[in-house]
MIDRENFI-42740 format. One record per residue (C-alpha): residue number from 1; residue in three letters; x, y, z. Coordinates in steps of 0.001 Angstrom, whole numbers. Layout:
  nr rest       x       y       z
 NUM  ala       X       Y       Z
...
END
This chain:
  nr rest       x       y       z
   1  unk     -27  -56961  -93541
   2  unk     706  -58457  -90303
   3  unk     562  -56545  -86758
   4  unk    3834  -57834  -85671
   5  unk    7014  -58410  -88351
   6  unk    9236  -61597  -87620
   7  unk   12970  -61008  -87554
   8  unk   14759  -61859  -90663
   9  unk   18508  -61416  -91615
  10  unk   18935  -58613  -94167
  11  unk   22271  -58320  -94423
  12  unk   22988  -54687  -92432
  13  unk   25158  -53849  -89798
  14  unk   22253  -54510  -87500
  15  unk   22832  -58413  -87812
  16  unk   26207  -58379  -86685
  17  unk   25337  -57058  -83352
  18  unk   25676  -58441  -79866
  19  unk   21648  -58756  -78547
  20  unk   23051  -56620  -75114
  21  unk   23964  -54112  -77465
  22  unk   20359  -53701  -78556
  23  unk   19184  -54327  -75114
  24  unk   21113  -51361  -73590
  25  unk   20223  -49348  -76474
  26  unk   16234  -50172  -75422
  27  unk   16737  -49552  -71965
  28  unk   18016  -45916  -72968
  29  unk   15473  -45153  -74584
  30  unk   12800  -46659  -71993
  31  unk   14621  -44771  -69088
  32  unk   14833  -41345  -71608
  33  unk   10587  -41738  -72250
  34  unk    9837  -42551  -68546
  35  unk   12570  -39239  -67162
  36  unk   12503  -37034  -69465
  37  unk    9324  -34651  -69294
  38  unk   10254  -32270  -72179
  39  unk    7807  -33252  -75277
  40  unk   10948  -31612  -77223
  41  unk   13182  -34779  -76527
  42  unk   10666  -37113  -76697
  43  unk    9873  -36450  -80323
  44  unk   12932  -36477  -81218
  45  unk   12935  -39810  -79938
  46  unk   10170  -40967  -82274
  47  unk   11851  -39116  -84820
  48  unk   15058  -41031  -84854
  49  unk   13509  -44988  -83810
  50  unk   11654  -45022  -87240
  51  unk   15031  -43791  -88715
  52  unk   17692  -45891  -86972
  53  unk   15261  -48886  -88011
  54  unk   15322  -47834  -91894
  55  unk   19140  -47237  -91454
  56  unk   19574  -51131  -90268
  57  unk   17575  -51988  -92996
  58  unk   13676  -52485  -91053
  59  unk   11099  -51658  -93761
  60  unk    8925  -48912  -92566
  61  unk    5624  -50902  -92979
  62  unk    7051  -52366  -90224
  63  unk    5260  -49710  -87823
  64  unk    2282  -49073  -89883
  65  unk     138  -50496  -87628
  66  unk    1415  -49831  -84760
  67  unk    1425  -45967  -85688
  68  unk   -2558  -46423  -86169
  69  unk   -3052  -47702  -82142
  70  unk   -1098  -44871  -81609
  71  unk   -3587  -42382  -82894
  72  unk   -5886  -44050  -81360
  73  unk   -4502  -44067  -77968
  74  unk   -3665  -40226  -78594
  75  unk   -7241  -39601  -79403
  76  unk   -8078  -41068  -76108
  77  unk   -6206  -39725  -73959
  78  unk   -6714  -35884  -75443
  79  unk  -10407  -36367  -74537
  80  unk   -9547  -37645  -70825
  81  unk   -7201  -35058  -70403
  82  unk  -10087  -32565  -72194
  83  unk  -12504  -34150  -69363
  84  unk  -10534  -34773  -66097
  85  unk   -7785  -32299  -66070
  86  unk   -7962  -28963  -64037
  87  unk   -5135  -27578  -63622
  88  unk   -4001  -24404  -65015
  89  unk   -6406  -21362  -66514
  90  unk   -9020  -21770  -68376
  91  unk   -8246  -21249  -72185
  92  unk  -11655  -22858  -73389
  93  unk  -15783  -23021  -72537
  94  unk  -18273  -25081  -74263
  95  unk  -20900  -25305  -71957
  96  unk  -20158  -27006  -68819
  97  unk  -16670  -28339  -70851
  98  unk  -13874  -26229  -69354
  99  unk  -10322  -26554  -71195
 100  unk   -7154  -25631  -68693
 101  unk   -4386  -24734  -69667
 102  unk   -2007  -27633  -69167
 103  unk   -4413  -30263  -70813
 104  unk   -3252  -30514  -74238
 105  unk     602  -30730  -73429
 106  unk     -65  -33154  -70796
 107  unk   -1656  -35047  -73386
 108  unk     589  -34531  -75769
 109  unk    3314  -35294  -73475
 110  unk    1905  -38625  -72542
 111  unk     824  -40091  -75853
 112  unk    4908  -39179  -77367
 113  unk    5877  -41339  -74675
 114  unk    3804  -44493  -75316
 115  unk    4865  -43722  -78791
 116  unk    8701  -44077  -77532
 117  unk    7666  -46815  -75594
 118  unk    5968  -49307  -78342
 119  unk    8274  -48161  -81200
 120  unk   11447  -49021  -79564
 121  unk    9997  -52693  -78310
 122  unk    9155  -53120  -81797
 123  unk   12446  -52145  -82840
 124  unk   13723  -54136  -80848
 125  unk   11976  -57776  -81684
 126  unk   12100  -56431  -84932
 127  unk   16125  -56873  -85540
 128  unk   16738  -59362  -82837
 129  unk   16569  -62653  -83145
 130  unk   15204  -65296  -81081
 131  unk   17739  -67543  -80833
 132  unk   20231  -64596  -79479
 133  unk   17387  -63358  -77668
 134  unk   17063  -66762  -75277
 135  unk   21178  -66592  -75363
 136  unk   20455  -63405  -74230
 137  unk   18412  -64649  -71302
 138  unk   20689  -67338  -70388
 139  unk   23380  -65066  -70560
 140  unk   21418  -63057  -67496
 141  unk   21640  -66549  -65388
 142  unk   17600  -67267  -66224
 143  unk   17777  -71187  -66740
 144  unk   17421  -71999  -70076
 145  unk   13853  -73623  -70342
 146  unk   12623  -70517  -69344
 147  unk   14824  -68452  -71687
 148  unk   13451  -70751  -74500
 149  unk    9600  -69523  -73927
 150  unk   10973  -65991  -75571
 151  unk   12583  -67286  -78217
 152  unk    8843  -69475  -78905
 153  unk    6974  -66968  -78398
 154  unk    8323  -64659  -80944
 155  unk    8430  -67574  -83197
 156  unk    4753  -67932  -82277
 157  unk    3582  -64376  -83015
 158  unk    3734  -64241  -86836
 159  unk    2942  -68131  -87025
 160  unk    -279  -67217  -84838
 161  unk   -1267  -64052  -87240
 162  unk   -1438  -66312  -90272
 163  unk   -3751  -68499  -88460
 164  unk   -6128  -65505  -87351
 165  unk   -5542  -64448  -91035
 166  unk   -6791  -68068  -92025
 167  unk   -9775  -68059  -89970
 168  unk  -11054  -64816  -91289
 169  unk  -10756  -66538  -94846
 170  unk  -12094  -69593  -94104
 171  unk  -15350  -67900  -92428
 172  unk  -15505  -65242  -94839
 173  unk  -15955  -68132  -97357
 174  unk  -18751  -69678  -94713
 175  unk  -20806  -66434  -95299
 176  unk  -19704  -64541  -92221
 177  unk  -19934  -60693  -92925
 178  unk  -16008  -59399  -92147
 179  unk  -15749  -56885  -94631
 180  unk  -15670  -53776  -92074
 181  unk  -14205  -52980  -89241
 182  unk  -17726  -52882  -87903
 183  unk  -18348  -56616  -89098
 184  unk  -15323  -57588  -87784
 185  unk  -16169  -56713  -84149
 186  unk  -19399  -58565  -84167
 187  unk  -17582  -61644  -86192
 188  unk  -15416  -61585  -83402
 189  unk  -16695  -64446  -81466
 190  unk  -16832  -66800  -84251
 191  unk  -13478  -65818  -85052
 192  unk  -12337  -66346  -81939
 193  unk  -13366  -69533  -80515
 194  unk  -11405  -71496  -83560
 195  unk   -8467  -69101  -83031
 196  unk   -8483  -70086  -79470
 197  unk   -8482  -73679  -80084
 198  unk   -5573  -73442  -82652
 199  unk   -3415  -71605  -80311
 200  unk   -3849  -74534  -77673
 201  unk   -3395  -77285  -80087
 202  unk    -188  -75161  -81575
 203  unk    1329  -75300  -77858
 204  unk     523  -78801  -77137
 205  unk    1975  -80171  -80477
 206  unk    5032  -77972  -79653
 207  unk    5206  -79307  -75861
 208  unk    4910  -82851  -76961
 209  unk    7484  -82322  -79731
 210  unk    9757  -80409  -76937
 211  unk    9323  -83486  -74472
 212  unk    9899  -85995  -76999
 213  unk   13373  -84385  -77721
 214  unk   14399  -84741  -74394
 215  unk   13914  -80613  -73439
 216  unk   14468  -80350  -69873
 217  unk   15959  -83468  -69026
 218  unk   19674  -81875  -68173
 219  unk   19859  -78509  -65975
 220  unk   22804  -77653  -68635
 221  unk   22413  -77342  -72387
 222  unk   24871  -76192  -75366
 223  unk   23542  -73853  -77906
 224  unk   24924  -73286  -81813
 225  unk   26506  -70427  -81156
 226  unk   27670  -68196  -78096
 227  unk   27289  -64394  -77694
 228  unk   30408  -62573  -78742
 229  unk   30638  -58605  -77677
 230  unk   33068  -56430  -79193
 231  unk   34948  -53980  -77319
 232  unk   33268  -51383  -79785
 233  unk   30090  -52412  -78349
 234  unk   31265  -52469  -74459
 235  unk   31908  -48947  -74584
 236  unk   28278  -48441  -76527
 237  unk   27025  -49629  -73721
 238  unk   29260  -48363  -71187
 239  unk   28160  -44701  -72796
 240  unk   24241  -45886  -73059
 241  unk   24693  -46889  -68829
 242  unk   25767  -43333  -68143
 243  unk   23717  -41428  -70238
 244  unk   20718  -43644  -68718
 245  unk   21670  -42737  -65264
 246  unk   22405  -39208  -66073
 247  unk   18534  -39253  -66807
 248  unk   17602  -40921  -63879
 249  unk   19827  -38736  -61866
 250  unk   18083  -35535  -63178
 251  unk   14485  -37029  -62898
 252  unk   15206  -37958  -59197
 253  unk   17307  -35035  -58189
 254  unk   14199  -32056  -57860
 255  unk   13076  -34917  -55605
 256  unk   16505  -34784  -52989
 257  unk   16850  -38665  -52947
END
């Protein structure tokens, strides 16, 4: 199963959206994570990504491994907050180990926020593709053989994974131990000096390819298609903008700014 799911076209509502649609939509929920401190809001938040995705037709496998970095980095940072943080009463001893009061929410607090963070990126790649993301880009006055590097590089990330996925194979079948996880670290150097060298030879076949097309040559290029946005969606956004800055507004206001 690989770590990061190309877009595909499946046929939902999703696909007939405008990319600044989705973008505003991302940005809402970025500003909401970053503003908001109640853990309430921000789980519903995590609550309703993994469901608007299944709505617009994203499989839920889709975060499966994401959701396992997650625990990880929630694991983490429950121990640093276990370790570093004193403030608050003490509600716990072991020893010289003293648990306050305001560790586990902080915590808790922190890790649903990455979690709102990373699940709405990946929602995001997930249902938009690249070719409206570098519209996208151009759209935002970035000339376009910069805005093309996004589009490539989320052309690149599956591509890549099959390749890492091919290397494993290939030295699994050359006797090299990769069975667990434990394997797999110390295999990791074998694995990835060949990975390296793929990647590099990937982007110089696709640079020659590029500059043998002529990419670059004009400051001006025409694309396929343009980037349509219904009113429908102006006022999506136009509600998203203020509900963003209503946020921001109440994050900086405590603050008198």
């Amino acid at each position: 199963m690989a770590l990061f799911e190309a877009y595909r076209p499946r046929g939902t509502w999703m696909d007939h959206l405008d990319p600044r649609t989705k973008l505003a939509w991302l940005i809402l929920l970025i500003t909401i994570a970053f503003a908001n401190p109640r853990w309430q809001v921000l789980l519903v938040l995590a609550v309703a990504i993994p469901a608007v995705s299944l709505a617009a037709g994203i499989p839920a496998r889709t975060f499966y491994h994401s959701s396992l970095v997650l625990v990880i980095i929630t694991v983490q940072m429950v121990v640093i907050q276990l370790i570093f943080n004193h403030d608050g009463h003490i509600i716990f001893q072991l020893g010289p180990l003293r648990v306050y009061s305001t560790a586990l929410p902080m915590a808790f607090t922190g890790a649903l926020r990455i979690t709102v963070v990373m699940m709405a990126a990946m929602q995001f790649l997930s249902w938009t593709p690249p070719s409206d993301l570098t519209l996208l880009l151009v759209k935002c006055r970035i000339p376009y053989r910069f805005a093309m590097l996004a589009g490539l590089a989320l052309r690149f990330l599956p591509l890549m994974e099959r390749e890492l996925g091919a290397i494993y194979e290939s030295q699994g079948a050359r006797g090299l131990a990769l069975d667990s996880g434990i394997q797999k670290l110390k295999g990791l150097l074998p694995v990835a000096m060949p990975f390296l060298y793929r990647s590099f030879r990937r982007a110089g076949e696709t640079a020659l390819a590029m500059e043998l097309r002529g990419f670059g040559r004009h400051p001006q290029r025409t694309f396929l298609h343009d980037l349509n946005l219904r009113s429908v969606e102006t006022v999506a956004i136009v509600l998203m903008g203020i509900a963003a800055s209503w946020e921001v507004y109440l994050k900086i206001k405590p603050l008198g700014l």
